[in-house]
C-alpha positions as CSV (number, residue, x, y, z in Angstrom):
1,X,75.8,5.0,-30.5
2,X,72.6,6.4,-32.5
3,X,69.9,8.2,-30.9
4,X,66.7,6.2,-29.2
5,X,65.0,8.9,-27.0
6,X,61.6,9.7,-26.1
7,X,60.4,13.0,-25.6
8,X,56.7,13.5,-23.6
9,X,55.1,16.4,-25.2
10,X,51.3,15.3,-23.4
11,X,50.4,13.0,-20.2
12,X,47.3,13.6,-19.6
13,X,43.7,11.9,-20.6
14,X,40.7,13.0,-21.4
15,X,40.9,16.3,-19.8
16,X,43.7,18.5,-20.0
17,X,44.7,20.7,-17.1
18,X,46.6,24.0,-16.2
19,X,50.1,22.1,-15.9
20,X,49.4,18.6,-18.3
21,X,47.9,18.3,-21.8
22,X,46.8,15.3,-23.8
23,X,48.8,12.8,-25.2
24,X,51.6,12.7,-27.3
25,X,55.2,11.6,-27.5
26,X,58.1,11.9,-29.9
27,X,60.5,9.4,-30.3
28,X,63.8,9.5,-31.8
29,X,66.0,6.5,-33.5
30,X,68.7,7.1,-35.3
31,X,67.4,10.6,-36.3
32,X,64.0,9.4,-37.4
33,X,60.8,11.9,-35.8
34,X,58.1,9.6,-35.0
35,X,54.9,11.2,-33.5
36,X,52.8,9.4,-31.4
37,X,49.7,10.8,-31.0
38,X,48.7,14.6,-31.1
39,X,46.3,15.7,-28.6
40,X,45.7,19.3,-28.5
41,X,48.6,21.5,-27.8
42,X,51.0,19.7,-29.2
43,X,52.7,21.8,-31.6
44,X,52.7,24.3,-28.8
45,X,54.4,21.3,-27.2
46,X,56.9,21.0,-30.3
47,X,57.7,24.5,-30.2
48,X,58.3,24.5,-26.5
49,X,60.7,22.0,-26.2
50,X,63.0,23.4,-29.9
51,X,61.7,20.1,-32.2
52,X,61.5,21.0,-35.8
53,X,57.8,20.4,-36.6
54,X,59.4,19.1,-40.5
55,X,61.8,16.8,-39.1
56,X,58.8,14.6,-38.2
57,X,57.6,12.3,-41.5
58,X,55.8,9.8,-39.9
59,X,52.7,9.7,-37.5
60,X,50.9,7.2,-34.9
61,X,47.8,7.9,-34.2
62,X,46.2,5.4,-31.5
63,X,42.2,5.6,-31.9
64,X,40.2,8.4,-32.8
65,X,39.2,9.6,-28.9
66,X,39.4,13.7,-28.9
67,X,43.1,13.6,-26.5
68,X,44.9,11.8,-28.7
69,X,44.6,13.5,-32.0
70,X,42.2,16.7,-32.1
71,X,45.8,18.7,-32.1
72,X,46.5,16.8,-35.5
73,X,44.5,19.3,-37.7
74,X,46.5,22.4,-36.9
75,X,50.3,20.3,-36.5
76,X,49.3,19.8,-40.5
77,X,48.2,23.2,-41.1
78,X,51.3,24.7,-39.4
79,X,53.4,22.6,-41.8
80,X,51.6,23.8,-44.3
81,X,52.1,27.5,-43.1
82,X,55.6,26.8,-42.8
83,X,56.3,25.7,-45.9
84,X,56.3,22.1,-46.2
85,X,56.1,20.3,-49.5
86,X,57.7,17.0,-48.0
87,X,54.4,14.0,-48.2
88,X,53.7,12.9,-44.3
89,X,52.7,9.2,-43.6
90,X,49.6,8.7,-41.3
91,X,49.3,6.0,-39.7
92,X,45.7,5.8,-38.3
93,X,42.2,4.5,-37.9
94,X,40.5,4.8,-41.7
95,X,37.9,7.1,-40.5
96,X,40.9,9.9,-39.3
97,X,41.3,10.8,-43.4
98,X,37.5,11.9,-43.8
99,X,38.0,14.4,-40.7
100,X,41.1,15.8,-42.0
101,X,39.7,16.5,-45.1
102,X,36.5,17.8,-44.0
103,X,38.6,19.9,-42.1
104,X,40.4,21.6,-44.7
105,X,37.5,21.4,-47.2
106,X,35.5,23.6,-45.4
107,X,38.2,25.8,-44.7
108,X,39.3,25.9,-48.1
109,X,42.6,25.5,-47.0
110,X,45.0,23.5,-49.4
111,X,47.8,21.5,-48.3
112,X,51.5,21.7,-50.0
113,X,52.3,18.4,-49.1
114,X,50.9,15.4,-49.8
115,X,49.6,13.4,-46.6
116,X,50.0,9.1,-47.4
117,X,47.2,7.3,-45.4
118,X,48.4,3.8,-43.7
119,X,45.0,3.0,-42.2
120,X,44.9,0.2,-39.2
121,X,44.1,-2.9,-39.7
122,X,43.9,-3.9,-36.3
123,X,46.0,-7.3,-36.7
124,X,48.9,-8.0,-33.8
125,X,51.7,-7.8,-34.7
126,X,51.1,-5.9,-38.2
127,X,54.2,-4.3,-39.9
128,X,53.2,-1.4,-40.7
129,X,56.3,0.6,-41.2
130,X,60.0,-0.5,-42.2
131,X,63.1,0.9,-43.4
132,X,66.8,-0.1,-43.0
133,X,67.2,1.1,-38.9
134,X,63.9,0.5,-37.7
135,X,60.4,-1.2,-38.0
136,X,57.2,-0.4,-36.3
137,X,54.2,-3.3,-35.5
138,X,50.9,-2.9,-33.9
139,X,49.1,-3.9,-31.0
140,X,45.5,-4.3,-30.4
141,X,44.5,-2.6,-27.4
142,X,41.5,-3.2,-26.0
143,X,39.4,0.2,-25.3
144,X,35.7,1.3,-25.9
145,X,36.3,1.9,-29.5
146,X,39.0,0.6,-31.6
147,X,42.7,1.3,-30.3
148,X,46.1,0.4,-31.3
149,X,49.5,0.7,-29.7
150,X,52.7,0.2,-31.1
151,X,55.9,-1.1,-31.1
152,X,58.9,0.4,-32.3
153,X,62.1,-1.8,-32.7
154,X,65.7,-1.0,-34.2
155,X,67.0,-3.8,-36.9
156,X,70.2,-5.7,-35.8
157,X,73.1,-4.1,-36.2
158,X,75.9,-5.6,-38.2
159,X,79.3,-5.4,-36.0
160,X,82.1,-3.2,-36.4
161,X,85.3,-4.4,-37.5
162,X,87.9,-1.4,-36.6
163,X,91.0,-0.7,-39.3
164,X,93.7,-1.8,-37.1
165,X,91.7,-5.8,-36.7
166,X,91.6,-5.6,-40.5
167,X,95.1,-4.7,-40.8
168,X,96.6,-7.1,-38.2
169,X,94.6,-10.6,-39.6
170,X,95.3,-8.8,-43.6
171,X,91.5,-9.6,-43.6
172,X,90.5,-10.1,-47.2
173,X,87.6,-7.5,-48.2
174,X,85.3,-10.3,-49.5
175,X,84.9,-11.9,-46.3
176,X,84.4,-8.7,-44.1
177,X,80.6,-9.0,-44.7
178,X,80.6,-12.9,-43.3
179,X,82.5,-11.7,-40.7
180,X,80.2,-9.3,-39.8
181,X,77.8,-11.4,-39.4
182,X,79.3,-13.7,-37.3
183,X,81.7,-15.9,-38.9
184,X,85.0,-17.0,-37.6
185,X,88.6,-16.4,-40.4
186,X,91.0,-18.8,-41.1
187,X,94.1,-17.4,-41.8
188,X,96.6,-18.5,-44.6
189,X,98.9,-20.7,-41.9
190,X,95.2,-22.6,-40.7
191,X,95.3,-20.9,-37.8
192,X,91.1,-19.9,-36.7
193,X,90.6,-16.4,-35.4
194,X,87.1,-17.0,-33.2
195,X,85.1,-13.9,-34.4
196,X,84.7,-12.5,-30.8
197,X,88.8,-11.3,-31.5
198,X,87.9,-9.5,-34.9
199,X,84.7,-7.5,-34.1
200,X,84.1,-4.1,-31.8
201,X,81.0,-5.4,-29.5
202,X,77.7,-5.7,-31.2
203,X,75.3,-3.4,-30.3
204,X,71.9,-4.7,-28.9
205,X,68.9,-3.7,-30.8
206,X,66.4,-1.9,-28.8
207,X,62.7,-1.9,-28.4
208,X,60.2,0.8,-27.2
209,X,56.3,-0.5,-26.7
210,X,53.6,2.0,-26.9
211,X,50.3,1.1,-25.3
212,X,47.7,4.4,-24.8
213,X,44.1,3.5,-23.6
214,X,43.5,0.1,-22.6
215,X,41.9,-2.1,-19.7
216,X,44.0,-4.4,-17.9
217,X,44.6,-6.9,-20.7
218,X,47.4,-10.1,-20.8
219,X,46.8,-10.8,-24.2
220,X,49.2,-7.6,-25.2
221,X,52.1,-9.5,-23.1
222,X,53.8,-11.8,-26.0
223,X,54.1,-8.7,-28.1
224,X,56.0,-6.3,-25.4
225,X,58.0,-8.7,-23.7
226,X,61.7,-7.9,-22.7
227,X,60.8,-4.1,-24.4
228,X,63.6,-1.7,-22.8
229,X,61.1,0.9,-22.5
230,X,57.4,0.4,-21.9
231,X,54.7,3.1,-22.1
232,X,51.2,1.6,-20.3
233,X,48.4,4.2,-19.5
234,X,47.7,4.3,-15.9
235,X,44.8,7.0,-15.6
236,X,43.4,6.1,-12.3
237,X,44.6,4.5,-8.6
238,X,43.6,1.2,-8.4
239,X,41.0,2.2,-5.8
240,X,39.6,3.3,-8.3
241,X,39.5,0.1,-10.2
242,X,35.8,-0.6,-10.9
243,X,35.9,2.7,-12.7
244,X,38.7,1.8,-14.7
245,X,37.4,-1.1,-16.0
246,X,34.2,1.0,-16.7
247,X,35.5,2.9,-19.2
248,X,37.8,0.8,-20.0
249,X,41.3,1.9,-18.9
250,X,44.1,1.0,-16.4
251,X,45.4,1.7,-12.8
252,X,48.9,2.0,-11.6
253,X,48.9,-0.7,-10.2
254,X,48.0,-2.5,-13.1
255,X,49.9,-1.4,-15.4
256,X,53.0,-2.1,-13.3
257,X,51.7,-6.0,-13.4
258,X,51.6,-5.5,-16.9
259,X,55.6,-4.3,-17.0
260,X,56.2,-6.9,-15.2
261,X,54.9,-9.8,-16.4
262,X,56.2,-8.6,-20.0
263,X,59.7,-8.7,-18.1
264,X,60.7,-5.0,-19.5
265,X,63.4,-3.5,-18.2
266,X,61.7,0.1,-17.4
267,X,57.9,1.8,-17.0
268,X,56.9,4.5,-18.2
269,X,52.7,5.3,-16.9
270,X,50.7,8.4,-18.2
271,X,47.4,9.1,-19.1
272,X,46.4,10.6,-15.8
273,X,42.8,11.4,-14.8
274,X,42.6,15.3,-14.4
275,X,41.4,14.7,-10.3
276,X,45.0,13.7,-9.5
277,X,47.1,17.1,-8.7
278,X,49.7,15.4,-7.3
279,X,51.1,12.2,-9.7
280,X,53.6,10.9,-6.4
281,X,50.3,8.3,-5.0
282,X,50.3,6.7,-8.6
283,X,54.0,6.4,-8.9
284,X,54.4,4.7,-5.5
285,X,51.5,2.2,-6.3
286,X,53.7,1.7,-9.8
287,X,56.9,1.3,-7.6
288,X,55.4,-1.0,-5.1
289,X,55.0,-3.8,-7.7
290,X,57.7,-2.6,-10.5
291,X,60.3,-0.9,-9.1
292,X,61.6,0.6,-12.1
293,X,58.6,2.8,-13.5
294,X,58.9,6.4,-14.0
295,X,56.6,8.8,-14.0
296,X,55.8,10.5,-17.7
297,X,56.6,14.3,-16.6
298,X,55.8,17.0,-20.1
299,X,59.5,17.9,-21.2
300,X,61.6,15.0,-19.7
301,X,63.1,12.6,-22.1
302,X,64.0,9.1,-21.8
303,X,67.4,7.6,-23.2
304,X,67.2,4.1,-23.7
305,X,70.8,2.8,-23.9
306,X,72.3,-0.4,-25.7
């Protein structure tokens, strides 16, 4: 089975504390580093928790709010520092490419890799990365200044057909593929081998959602739905609600509605407001209307299993 983990290397919002720091996650498929968003801290994070910083190729930045990528300037410089000549793909709002390079203009500092800018467009549902294991869409979040999420989802697998299958049916190599994808074989003598006998099970492709800050909205549903692992901000106890939708985020409790409405099979909330010491009051509001929601905890990863 290949790799689809999720490490948090940030969980909390605006305002870091002595124990949590801003956003940002690292997810692994199939050994492809995918950073999602770099608050500050975050290569301490990296180094922290042993991930090579030049194993990661590809990075998700949500919206341009301080917590979610002011630790992107020195993650690049560090590569730089460290020798890196392998180009990076940034996927981000347009305006992130002028602050880098401001950043490093007035530094004089030079880069030895080439950074490739994939700005948002802000479209649902907008491809905007694909290779042969895995594809990544957006979502348009709704926050006080433009915001995306994203979802990350593994291509079908084609099945397995083990030596000893190919050996007993003589299986002729030309139809292996067809198989694979499905087909039943007809041997010489007419006899119909249903292709449930000749294939190890399929794996199921899995599906992480990324939602970072956003006010209660519905309207993300269609494009999460049945996700094995959702991520929903939660930054505040739904007492707090009025504020929430003040400036524009989520409660617990609402994100949980969320999760379940989509119909995913697990929650993952973050994003928590600084005046919460203790995270167990959100988790149990979480819990009381999705059971399975976990709590983002700095360090922890999350295995999602076919």
């Amino acid at each position: 089975m290949q790799n689809f983990e999720l490490t948090i290397l940030g969980c909390s919002s605006a305002t870091p504390t002595s124990k949590r720091n801003p956003t940002a996650q690292l997810l692994n498929i199939a050994e492809r580093f995918f950073l999602i968003d770099c608050g500050e801290a975050t290569q301490i994070q990296l180094r922290k928790f042993k991930i090579k910083f030049q194993r990661i190729n590809h990075i998700f930045i949500s919206h341009l709010h301080g917590d979610h990528y002011l630790g992107l300037p020195g993650l690049l410089s560090s590569m730089h520092l460290l020798g890196r000549t392998n180009e990076l793909h940034l996927y981000c709002p347009a305006e992130l490419q002028e602050i880098i390079e401001v950043q490093f203009k007035h530094s004089q500092s030079y880069l030895n890799f080439k950074i490739i800018y994939h700005p948002h467009q802000y479209i649902n549902n907008d491809l905007i990365f694909e290779d042969e294991r895995v594809e990544v869409r957006t979502i348009v979040l709704s926050h006080r200044i433009p915001c995306c999420g994203f979802v990350f989802s593994e291509k079908p697998l084609l099945a397995n057909i083990s030596k000893e299958i190919i050996e007993k049916y003589d299986l002729p190599h030309e139809q292996i593929l067809a198989i694979k994808k499905g087909e039943d074989f007809t041997t010489s003598s007419g006899e119909v081998i249903p292709n449930e006998k000749l294939i190890v099970r399929k794996l199921t492709p899995r599906k992480y959602a990324y939602c970072s800050d956003t006010i209660y909205d519905e309207r993300i549903i269609e494009y999460i739905q049945h996700a094995d692992l959702l991520y929903h901000e939660a930054t505040f106890l739904n007492e707090m609600a009025a504020r929430a939708k003040e400036t524009f985020h989520t409660t617990a409790l609402q994100a949980a509605e969320i999760a379940k409405k989509a119909e995913v099979k697990k929650l993952i909330i973050g994003h928590y407001s600084a005046r919460y010491k203790d995270l167990q009051p959100l988790l149990d509001e979480a819990q009381s209307v999705f059971k399975n929601t976990i709590l983002a905890v700095e360090g922890e990863s999350t295995v999602v299993k076919n």
